[in-house]
C-alpha positions as CSV (number, residue, x, y, z in Angstrom):
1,X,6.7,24.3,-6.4
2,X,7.2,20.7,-7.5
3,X,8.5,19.2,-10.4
4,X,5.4,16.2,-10.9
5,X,6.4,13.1,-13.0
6,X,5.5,12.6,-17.0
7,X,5.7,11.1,-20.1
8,X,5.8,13.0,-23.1
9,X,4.1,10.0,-24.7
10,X,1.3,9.5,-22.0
11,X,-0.3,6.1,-24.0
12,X,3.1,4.8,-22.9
13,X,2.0,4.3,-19.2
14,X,-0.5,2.1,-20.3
15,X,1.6,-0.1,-22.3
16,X,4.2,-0.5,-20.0
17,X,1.8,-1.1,-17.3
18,X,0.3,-3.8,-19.3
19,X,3.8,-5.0,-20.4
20,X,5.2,-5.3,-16.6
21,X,2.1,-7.8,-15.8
22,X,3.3,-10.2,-18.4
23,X,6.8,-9.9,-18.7
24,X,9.4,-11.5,-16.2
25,X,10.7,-9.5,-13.3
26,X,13.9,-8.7,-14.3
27,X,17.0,-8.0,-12.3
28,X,17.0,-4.6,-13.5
29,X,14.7,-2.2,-15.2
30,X,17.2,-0.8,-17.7
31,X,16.7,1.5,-20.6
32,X,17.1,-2.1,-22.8
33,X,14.8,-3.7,-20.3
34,X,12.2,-1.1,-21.3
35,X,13.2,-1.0,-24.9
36,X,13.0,-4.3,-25.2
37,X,10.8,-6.3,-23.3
38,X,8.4,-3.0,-22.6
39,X,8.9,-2.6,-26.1
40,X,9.0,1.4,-25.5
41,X,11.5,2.4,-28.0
42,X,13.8,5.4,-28.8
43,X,13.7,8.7,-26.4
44,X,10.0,7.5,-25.1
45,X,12.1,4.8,-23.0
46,X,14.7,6.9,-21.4
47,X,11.6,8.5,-19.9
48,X,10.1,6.0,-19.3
49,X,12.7,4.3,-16.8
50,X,12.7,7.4,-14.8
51,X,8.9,7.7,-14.6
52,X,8.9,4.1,-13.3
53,X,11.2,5.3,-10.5
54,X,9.2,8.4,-9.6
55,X,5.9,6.6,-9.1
56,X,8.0,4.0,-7.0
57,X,7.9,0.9,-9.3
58,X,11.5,1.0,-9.2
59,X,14.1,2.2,-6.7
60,X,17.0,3.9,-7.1
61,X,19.5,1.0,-8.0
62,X,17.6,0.4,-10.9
63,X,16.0,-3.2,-9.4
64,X,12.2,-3.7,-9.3
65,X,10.2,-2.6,-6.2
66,X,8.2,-4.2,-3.8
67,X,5.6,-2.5,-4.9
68,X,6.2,-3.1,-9.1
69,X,6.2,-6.9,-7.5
70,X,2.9,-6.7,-6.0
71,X,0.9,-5.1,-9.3
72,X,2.0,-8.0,-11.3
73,X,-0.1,-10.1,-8.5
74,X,-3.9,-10.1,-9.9
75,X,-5.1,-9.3,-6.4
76,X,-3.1,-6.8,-5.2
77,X,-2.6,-4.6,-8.8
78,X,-5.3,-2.1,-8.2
79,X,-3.6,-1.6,-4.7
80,X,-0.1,-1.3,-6.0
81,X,-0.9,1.4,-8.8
82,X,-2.9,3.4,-6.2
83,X,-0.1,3.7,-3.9
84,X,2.1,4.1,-7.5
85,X,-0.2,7.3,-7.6
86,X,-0.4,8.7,-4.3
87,X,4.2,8.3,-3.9
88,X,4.5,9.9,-7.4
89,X,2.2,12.5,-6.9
90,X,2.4,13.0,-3.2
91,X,2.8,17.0,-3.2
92,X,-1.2,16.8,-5.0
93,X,-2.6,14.7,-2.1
94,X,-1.4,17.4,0.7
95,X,-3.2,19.8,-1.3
96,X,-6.0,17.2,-1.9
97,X,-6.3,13.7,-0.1
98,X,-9.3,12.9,-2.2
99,X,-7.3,14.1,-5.4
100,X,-8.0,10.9,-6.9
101,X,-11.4,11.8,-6.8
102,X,-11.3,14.8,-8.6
103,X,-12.3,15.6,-12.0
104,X,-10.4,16.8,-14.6
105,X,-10.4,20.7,-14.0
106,X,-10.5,20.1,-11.1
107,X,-7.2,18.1,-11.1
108,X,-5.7,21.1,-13.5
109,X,-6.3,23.1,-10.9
110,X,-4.0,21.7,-8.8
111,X,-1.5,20.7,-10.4
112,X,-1.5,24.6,-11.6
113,X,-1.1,25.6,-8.1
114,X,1.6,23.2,-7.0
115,X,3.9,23.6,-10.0
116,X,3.7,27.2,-11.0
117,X,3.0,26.6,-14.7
118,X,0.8,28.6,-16.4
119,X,-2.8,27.5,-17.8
120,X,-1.8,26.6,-21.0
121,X,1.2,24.8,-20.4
122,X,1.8,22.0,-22.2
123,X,3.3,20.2,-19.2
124,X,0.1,20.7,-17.1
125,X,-1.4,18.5,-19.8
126,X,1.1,15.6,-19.7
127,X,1.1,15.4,-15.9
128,X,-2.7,15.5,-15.9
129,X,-2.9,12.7,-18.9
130,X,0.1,10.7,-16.7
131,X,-2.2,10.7,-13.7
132,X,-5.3,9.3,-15.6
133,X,-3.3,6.6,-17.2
134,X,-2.4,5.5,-13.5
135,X,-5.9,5.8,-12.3
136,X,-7.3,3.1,-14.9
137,X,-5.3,0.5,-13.4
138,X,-5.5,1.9,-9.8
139,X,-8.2,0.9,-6.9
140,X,-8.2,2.9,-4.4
141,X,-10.9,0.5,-2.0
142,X,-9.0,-2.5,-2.5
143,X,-8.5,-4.0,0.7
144,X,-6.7,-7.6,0.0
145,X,-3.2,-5.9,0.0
146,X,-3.7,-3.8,2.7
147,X,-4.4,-7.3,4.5
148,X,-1.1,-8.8,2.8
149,X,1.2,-5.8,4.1
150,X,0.0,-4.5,7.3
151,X,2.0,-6.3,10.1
152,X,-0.3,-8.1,12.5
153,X,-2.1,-6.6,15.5
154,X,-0.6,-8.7,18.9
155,X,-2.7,-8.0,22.0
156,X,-2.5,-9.2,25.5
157,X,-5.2,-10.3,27.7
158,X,-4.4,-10.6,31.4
159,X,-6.1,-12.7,33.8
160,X,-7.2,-11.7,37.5
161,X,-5.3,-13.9,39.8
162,X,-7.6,-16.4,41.5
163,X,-7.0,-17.9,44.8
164,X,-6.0,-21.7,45.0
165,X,-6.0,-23.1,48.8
166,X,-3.8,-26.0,48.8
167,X,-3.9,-27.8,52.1
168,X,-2.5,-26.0,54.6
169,X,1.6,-26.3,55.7
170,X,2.4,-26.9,59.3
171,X,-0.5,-25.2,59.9
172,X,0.1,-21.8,58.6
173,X,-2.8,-21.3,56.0
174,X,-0.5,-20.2,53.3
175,X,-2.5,-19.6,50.5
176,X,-1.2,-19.2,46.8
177,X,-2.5,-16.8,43.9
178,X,-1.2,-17.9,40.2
179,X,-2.2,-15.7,37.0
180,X,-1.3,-16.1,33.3
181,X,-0.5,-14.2,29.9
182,X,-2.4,-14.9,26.6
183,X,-0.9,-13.1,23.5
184,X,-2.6,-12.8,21.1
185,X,-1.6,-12.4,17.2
186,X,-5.1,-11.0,15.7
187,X,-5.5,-10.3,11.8
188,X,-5.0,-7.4,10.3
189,X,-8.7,-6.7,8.9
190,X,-11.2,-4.2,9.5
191,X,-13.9,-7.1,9.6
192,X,-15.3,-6.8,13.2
193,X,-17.2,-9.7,13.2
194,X,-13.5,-11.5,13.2
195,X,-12.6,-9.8,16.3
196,X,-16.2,-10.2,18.1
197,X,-15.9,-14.4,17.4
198,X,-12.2,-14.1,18.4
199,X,-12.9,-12.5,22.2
200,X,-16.7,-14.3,22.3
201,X,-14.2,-17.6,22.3
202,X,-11.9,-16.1,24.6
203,X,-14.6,-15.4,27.0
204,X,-16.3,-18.4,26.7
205,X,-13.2,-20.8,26.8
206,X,-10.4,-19.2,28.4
207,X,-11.8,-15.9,30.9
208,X,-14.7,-17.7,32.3
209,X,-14.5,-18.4,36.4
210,X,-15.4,-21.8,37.1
């Protein structure tokens, strides 16, 4: 059984949420960082600065994530809170992939199962509310930080070795084959029209025998 990360304040993960897309990156995401700048104020904000660190907007030093970094970036937010979702509530997706997707008895269900609390719990509740705080910010198609993050894709094309017949040497007919490397970097995208005009100017330009 797993111990699922909430608020007892869930409206909280909103306005923080809200508050860590306008406010500086700080060194730190302190309790006064929170109190302060998040403006989540008294026992709310002690929770609060572990709940960032459960979802993986904050590691363990106390100093924002890569990922808290990339939802303050317009194009890669609904990415970051998506991933926010699946690190904090990994345990759901093993039980679920699509648990996203799920509605919300659904979701109850689940987290039932996986915790060990009982129908009514008030906890069951909180974690559920926590999750669909998450999922207004989250989107789970996005494919612009995927793009950013994933390293690129290097390839290598090799070339048959043609024959060249220089002019013979003292009359031996020595004859010489020569063959070369391309590497390529390609994009990391799942556009395959990039890749078909990438190797339709390969084969056109470079892999043609003349």
């Amino acid at each position: 059984m797993s111990s699922l990360p909430y608020v007892t304040a869930p409206g909280n993960i909103e306005k923080a949420f809200l508050a860590i897309k306008s406010a500086a990156v700080p060194e730190r995401v302190s309790q006064d960082f929170v109190k302060t700048i998040l403006q989540i104020k008294g026992g709310s904000g002690n929770q609060m600065t572990s709940f960032l660190k459960k979802i993986g907007f904050v590691n363990t030093d106390g100093a924002p994530s890569d990922l808290y970094k990339k939802f303050r970036n317009p194009q890669f937010s609904g990415w970051a809170a998506s991933e926010a979702l699946k690190q904090g509530y990994g345990p759901l997706y093993l039980r679920n992939e699509y648990m996203h997707k799920l509605n919300d008895d659904q979701l109850r269900g689940i987290i039932i199962e996986e915790t060990g609390q009982g129908d009514d719990s008030s906890t069951v509740g909180l974690i559920l509310a926590a999750i669909k705080y998450i999922k207004k910010f989250a989107d789970f198609n996005s494919t612009a930080a995927k793009q950013q993050t994933e390293p690129n894709q290097e390839i290598t094309v090799r070339r048959d070795p043609e024959p060249l017949s220089p002019p013979d040497i003292s009359g031996t007919g020595i004859g010489l084959n020569l063959g070369y490397t391309i590497n390529l970097n390609l994009p990391a995208t799942s556009d395959i029209a990039v890749f078909n005009a990438i190797f339709k100017s390969l084969k056109e330009n470079l892999l043609k025998n003349e």
